[in-house]
N, C-alpha and C positions, 0 to 999 in steps of 0.2 A: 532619550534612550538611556536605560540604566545598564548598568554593568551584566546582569540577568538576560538580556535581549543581544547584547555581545555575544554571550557565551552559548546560548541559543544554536544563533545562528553558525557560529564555529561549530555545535555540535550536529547542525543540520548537514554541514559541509561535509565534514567528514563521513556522516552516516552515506553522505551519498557518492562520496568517492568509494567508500569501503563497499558499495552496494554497488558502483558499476565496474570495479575489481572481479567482483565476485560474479558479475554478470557473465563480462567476456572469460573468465577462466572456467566458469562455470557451461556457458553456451561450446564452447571448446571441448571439453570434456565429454559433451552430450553428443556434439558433431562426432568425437572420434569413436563415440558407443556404438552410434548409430550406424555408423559408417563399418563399420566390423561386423555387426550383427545384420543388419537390413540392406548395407552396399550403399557405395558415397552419394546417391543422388538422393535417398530417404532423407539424409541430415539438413539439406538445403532450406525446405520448408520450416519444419522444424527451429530452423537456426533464426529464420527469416523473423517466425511469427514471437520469440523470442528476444531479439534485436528492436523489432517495433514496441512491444510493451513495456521494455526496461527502457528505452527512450521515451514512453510516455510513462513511465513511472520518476525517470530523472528530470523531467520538463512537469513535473505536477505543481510547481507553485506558479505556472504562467495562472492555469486554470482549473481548479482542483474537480470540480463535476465533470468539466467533458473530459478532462486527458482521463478519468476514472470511468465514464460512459465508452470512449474511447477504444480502451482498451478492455472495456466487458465487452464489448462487439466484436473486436480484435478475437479474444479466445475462443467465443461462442461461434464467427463463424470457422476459426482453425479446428475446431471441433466438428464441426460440419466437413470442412474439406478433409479433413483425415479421416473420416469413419467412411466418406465417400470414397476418395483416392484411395481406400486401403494403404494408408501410410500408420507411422507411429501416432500414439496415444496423444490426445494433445490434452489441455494444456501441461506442455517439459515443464520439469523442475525450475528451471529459469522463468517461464514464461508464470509460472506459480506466483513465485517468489516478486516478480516484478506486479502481478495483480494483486499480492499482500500486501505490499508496499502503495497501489492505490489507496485498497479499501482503508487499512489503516488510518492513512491522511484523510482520507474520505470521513471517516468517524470523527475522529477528533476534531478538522477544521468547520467541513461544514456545516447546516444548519440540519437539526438531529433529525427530520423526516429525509430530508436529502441524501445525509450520512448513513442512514441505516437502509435508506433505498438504493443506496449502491452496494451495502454489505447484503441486501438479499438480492440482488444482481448478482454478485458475486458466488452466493449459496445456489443459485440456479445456476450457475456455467459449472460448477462443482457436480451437481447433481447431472447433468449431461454428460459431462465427461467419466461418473459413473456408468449411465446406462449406457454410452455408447463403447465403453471400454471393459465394465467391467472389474474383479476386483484385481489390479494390476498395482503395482508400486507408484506410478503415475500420479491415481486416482487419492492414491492415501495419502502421497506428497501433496496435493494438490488442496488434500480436506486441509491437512496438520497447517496447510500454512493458511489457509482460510480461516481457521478457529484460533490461531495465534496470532492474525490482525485482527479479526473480529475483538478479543483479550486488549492488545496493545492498544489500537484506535481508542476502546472506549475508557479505558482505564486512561490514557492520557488526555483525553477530555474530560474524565473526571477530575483530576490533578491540575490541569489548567482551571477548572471551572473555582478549582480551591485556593487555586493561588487570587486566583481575581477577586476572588470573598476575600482573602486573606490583606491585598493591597488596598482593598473600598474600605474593610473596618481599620487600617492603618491610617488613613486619609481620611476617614471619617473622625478619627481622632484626636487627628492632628490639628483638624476646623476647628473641632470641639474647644481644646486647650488654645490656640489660638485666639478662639472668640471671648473665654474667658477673661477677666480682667479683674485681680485680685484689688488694684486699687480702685475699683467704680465702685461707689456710694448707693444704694438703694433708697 
C-alpha cells in the first residue's frame, strides 16, 4: 500500500461521515417540513424510507451492486407507496442524495455494463417519481442529483482508469531500466 491508498481511504472516511451529518440533519429538516405542512404522521415514512437508503448508501463497500439494487428497489417501491397512500413525493431530498451516492459508486467501481445498469435504474425511479409527482421541487432535486452522480461516478472512473495507465507505464519503466545492463557485452 502506498501513501495514495492512505490518503484514499481517509478521504473515503470523511466523505462519509460528512455525508451521514448531512443525512440525519437533513432527514430532520424534511421531518419538520413535513410535519408543519402535511401533520407529524406524513414525516414517519418519509424519514423511514430515507434512513434505509442512506444506511445502504453508508454500507456500499460491503457490496456495491446490491446495496445499489437495494436501494433502487427501496425508492421505486416508496414511490409506489406514496402515490398510493396519498402521502408526500417520494424519493425526499435525502433519500435523493443517498441514491446519488449509490449510483455514483455504482459507476465508478463496478464493471461498466453493471455500472451503467444501475445509473439507468436509477434514470427510471427518477422518471417515476416524475410521472407520479409531477413537476414538484422533489422531482428536480431528485433528477440534479441523478445527473451529478451520473458526471461524478463516471468521471472518477475515468480518473482512476488514468492513474492505473499512469502506474502500468511507470512500472513498465522501471522493468525496462532495470532489465537494461549498460555493462553486457553483445
Amino acid at each position: 500500500m502506498d501513501t495514495s491508498d492512505r490518503s484514499a481511504r481517509g478521504a473515503g472516511i470523511a466523505f462519509d461521515i460528512a455525508f451521514a451529518l448531512a443525512a440525519v440533519l437533513g432527514m430532520a429538516f424534511t421531518a419538520y417540513m413535513i410535519s408543519d405542512s402535511w401533520g407529524g404522521s406524513y414525516a414517519v415514512f418519509d424519514t423511514a424510507v430515507a434512513a434505509v437508503v442512506s444506511l445502504l448508501a453508508l454500507g456500499r463497500r460491503i457490496n456495491r451492486t446490491w446495496t445499489a439494487v437495494a436501494g433502487l428497489v427501496v425508492v421505486a417501491v416508496a414511490i409506489l407507496v406514496s402515490q398510493v397512500a396519498d402521502l408526500p413525493q417520494e424519493p425526499s431530498p435525502i433519500a435523493s442524495l443517498a441514491l446519488a451516492v449509490l449510483v455514483a459508486s455504482a459507476l465508478r467501481h463496478l464493471p461498466t455494463q453493471w455500472g451503467w445498469g444501475i445509473a439507468a435504474g436509477g434514470l427510471a425511479v427518477i422518471l417515476a417519481c416524475w410521472i407520479t409527482g409531477g413537476f414538484r421541487a422533489v422531482a428536480v432535486m431528485g433528477t440534479v442529483a441523478w445527473l451529478g452522480a451520473v458526471a461524478v461516478g463516471a468521471s472518477m472512473r475515468g480518473a482512476d482508469a488514468s492513474k492505473r495507465a499512469a502506474v502500468e507505464r511507470r512500472r513498465a519503466a522501471e522493468e525496462a531500466n532495470r532489465q537494461w545492463d549498460p555493462t553486457r557485452t553483445f
